[in-house]
LOGULO-124877 format. One record per residue: residue number from 0; residue in one letter; x, y, z of N, C-alpha, C in turn. Coordinates in pm, whole numbers. Each point is the difference from the previous one (the first is absolute). Last residue first. Layout:
// LOGULO-124877
(r NUM; 'A'; (X; Y; Z); (X; Y; Z); (X; Y; Z)),
...
//
This chain:
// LOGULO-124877
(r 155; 'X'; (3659; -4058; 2147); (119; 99; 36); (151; -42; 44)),
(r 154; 'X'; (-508; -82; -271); (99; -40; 121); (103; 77; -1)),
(r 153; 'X'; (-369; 52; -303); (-15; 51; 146); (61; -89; 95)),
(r 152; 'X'; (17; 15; -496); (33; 78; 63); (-3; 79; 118)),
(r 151; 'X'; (-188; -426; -200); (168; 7; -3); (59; 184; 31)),
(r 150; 'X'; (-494; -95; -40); (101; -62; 117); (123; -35; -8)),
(r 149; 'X'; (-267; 399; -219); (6; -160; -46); (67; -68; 139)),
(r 148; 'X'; (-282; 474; -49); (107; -40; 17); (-2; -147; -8)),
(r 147; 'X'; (-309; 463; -158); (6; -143; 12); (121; -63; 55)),
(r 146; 'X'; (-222; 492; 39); (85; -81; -99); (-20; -118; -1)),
(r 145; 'X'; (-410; 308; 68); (46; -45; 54); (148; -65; -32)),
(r 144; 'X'; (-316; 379; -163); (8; -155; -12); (146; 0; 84)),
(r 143; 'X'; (-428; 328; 96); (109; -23; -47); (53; -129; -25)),
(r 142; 'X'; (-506; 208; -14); (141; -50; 69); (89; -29; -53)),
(r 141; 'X'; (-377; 272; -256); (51; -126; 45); (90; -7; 103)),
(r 140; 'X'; (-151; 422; -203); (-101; -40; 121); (54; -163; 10)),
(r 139; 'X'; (194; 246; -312); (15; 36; 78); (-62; -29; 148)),
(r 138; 'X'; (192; -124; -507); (-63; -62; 110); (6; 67; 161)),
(r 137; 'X'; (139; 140; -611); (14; -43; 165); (-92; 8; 89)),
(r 136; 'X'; (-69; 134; -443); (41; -142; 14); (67; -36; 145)),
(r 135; 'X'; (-177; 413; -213); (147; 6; 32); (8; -131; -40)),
(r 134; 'X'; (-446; 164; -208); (30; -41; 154); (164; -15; -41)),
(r 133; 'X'; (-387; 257; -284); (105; -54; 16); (62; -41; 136)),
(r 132; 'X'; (-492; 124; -287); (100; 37; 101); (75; -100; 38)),
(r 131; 'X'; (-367; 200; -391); (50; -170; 50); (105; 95; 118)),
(r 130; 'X'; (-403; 136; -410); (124; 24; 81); (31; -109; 113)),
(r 129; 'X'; (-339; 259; -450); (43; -164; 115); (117; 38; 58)),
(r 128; 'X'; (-420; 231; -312); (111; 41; 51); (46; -116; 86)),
(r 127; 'X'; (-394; 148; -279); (61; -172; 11); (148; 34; 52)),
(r 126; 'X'; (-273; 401; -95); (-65; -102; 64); (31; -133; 90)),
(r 125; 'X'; (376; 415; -237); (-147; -102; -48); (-101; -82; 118)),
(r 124; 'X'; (352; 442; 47); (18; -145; 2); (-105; -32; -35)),
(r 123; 'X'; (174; 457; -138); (-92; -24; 48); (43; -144; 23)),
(r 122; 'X'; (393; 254; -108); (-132; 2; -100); (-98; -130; 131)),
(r 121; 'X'; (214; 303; 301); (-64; -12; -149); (156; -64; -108)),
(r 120; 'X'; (-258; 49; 530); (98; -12; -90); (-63; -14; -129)),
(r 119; 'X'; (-194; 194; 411); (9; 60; -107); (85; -51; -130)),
(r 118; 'X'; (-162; -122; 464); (161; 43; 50); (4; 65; -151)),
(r 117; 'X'; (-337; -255; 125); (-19; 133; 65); (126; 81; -47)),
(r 116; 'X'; (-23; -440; -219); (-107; 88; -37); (-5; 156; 84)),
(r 115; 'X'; (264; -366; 168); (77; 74; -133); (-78; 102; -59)),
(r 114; 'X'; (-214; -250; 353); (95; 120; 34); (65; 22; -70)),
(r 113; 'X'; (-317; -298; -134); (-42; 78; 94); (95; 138; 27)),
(r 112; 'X'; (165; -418; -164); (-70; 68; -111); (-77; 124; 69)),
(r 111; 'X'; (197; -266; 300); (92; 20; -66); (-25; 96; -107)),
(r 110; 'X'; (-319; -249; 204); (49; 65; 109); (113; 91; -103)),
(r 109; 'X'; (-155; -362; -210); (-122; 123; -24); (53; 126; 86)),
(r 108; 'X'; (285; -392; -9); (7; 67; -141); (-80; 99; 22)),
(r 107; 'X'; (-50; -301; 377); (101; 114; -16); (7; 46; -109)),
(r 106; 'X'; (-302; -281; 13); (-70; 112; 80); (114; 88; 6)),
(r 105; 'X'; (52; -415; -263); (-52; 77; -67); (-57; 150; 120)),
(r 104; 'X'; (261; -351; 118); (58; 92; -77); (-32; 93; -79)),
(r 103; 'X'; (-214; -257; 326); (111; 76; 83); (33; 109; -102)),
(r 102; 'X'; (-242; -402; -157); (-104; 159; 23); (98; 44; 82)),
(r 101; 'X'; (161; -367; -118); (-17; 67; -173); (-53; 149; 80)),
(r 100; 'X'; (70; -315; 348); (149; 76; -106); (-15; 32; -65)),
(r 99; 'X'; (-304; -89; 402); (-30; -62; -159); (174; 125; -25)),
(r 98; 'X'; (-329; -164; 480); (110; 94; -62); (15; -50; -136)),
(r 97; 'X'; (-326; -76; 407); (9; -57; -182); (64; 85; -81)),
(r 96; 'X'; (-46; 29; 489); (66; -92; -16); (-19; -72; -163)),
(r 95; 'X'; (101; 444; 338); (-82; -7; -104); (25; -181; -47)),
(r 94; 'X'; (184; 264; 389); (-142; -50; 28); (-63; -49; -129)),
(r 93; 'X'; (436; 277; -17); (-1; -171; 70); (-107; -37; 22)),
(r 92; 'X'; (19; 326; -391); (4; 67; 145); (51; -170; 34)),
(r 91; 'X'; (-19; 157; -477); (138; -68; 86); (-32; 14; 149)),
(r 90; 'X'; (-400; 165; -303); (74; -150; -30); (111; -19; 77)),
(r 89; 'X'; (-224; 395; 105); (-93; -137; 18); (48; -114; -40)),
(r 88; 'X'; (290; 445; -113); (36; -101; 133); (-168; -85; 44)),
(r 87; 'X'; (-34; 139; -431); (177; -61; -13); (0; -22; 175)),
(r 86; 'X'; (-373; 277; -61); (-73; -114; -24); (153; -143; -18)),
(r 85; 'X'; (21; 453; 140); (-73; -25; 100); (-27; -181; -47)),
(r 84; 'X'; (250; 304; -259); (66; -14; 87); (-44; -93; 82)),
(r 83; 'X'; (-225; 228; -358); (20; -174; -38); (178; -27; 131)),
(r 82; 'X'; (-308; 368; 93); (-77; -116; 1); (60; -93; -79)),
(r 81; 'X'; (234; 398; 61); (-32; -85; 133); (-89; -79; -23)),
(r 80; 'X'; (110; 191; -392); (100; -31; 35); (-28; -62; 197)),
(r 79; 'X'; (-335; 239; -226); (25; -87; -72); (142; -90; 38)),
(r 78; 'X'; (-153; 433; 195); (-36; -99; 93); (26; -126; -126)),
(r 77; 'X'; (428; 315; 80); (-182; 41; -54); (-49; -182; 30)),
(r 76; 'X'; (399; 169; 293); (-69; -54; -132); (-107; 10; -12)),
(r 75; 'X'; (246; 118; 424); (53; 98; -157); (-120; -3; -116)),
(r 74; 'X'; (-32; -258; 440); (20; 164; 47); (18; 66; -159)),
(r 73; 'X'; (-21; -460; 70); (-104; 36; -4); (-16; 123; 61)),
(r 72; 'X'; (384; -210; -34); (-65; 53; -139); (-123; 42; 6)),
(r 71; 'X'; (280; -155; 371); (15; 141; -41); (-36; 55; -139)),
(r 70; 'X'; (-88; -468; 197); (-50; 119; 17); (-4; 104; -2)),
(r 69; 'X'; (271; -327; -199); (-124; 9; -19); (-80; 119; 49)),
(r 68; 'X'; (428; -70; 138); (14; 70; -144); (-181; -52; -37)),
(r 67; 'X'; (104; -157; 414); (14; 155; -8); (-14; 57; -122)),
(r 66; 'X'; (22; -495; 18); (-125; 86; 59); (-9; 151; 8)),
(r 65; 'X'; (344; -266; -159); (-51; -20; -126); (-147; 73; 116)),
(r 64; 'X'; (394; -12; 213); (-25; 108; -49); (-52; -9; -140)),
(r 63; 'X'; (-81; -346; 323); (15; 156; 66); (-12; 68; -73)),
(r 62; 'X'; (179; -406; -122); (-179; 9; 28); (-28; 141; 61)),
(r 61; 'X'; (441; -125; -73); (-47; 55; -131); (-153; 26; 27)),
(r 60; 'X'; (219; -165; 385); (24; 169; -25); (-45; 20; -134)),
(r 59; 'X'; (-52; -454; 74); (-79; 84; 100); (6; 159; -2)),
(r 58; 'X'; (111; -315; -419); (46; -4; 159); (-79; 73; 68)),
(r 57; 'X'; (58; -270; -547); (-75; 114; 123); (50; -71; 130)),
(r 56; 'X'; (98; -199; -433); (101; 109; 104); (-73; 120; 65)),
(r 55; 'X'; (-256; -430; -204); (164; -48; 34); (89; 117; 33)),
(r 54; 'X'; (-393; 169; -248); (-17; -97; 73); (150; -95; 40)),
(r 53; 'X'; (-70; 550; -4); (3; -110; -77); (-4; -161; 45)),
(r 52; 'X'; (-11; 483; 170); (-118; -84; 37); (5; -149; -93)),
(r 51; 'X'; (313; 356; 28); (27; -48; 102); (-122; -40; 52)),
(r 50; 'X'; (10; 221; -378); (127; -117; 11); (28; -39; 106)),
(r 49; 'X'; (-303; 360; -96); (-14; -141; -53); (86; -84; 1)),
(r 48; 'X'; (38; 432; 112); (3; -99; 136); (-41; -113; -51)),
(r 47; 'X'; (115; 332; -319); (117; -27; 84); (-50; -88; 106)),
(r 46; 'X'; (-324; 195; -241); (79; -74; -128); (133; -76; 91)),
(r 45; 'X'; (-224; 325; 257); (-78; -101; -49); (76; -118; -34)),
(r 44; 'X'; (187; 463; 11); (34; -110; 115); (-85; -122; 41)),
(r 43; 'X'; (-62; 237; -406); (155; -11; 38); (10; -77; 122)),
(r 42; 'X'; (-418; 215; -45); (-17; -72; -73); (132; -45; -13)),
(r 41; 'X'; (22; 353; 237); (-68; -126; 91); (-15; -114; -108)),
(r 40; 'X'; (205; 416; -168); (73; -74; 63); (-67; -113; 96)),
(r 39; 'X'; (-286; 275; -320); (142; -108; -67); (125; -72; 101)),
(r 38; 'X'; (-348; 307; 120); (-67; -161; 7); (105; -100; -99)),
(r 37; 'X'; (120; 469; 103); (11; -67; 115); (-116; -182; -9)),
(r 36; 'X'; (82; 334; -357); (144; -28; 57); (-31; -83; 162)),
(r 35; 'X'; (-373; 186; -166); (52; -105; -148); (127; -29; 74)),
(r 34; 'X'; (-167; 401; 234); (-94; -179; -1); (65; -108; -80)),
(r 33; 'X'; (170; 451; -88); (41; -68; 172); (-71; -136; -11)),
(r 32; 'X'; (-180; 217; -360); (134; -45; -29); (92; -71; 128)),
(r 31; 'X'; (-443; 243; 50); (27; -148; -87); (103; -24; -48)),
(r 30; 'X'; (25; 430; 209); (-91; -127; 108); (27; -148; -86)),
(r 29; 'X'; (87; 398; -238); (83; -34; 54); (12; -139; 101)),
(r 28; 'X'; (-344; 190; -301); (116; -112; -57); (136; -10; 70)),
(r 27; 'X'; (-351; 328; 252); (-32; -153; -52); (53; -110; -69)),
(r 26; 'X'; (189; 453; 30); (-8; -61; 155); (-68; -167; -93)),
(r 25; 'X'; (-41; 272; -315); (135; 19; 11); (64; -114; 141)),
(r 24; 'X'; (-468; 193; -84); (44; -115; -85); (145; -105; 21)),
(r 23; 'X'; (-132; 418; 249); (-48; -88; 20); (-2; -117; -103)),
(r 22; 'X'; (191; 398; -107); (78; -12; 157); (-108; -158; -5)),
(r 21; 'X'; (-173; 187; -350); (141; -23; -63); (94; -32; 112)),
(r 20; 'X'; (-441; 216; 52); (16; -153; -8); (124; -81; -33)),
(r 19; 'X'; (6; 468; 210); (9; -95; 55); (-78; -134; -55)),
(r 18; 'X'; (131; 344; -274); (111; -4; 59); (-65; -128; 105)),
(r 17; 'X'; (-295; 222; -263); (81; -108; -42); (105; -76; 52)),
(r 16; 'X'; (-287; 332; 165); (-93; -159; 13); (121; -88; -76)),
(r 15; 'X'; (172; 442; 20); (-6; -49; 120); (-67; -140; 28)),
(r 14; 'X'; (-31; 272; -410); (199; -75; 17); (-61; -50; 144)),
(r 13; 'X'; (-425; 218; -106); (70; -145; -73); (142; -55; -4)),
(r 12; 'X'; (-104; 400; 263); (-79; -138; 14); (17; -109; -90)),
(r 11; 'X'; (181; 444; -143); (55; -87; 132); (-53; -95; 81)),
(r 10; 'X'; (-222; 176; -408); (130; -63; -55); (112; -44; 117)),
(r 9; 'X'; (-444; 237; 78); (43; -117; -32); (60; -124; -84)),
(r 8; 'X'; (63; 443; 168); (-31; -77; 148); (-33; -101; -17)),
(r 7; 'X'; (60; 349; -362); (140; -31; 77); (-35; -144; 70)),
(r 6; 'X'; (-342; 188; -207); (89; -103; -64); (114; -4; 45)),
(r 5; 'X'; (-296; 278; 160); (-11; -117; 16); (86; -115; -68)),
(r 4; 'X'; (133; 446; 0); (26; -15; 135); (-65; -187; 6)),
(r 3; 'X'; (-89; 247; -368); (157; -10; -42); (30; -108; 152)),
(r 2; 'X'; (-451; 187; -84); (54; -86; -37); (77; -71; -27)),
(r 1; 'X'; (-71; 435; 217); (-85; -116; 66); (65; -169; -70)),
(r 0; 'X'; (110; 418; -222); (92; -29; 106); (-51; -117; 86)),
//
C-alpha cells in the first residue's frame, strides 16, 4: 500500500513539474513571438523613415523620424543589427566629410542584411546581398520655381 501511495505522489509531481514547464515554455515562445512582432514593426517604420533621409528629399520632419526610428531600435535589436546601424549612420551623419556612395551602399545592404537576418527570412540572403533605395524624384527641400512672365504679358 506504501508503494501504491508513492507512486501515486509521484506520478502527481511529475504531471505537476510537467504541467508547469510546458506553462513556462509555452509563456516564453509566447514572449518571443510579441518581440518579433514588435521589432518587425520598428524595423517598418525604419525602412519607412529612410525616405525621408534621402538625398534631395530629406526634410526636417523626415530627419526626425529617421532619428526616432533609429533609436527606437536600439530598444528591440539584437546588438549586430545596432552596430551596422551605428556604423550606416557614421557614414550619412552631416559631420562626416568623406562620404563615399559605394560605402553608403555597401553599409546599408549590411544594415539591411542585418535585419532580414534577425527577422529569419528565408531562403537565407547571401553575403553579397545589395540593395539600393528609391527616391520619388521630387524636390522637396528645393525652392520653389518661380513662373517666369515675358513682358508682353505684363501690360495691361
Amino acid at each position: 500500500m506504501a508503494a501504491d501511495i508513492a507512486t501515486a505522489l509521484i506520478a502527481a509531481g511529475g504531471a505537476t513539474i510537467l504541467a508547469v514547464v510546458t506553462y513556462g515554455l509555452t509563456k516564453k515562445r509566447e514572449r518571443e513571438a510579441d518581440l518579433r512582432k514588435e521589432r518587425l514593426a520598428h524595423y517598418k517604420d525604419f525602412i519607412a523613415s529612410l525616405s525621408g533621409v534621402i538625398t534631395g528629399e530629406d526634410t526636417p520632419d523626415g530627419q526626425r523620424a529617421f532619428a526616432r526610428a533609429c533609436n527606437n531600435l536600439n530598444l528591440v535589436a539584437p546588438q549586430q543589427v545596432i552596430q551596422a546601424l551605428q556604423t550606416f549612420q557614421d557614414e550619412i551623419r552631416a559631420s562626416n566629410t568623406n562620404k563615399n556612395r559605394e560605402r553608403h551602399d555597401q553599409l546599408l545592404s549590411r544594415l539591411l542584411f542585418e535585419i532580414r537576418r534577425d527577422l529569419g527570412i528565408w531562403p537565407k540572403d547571401s553575403q553579397d546581398f545589395k540593395v539600393e533605395l528609391w527616391a520619388s524624384g521630387s524636390h522637396t527641400n528645393q525652392p520653389p520655381q518661380v513662373p517666369q512672365v515675358d513682358a508682353a504679358s505684363r501690360r495691361s
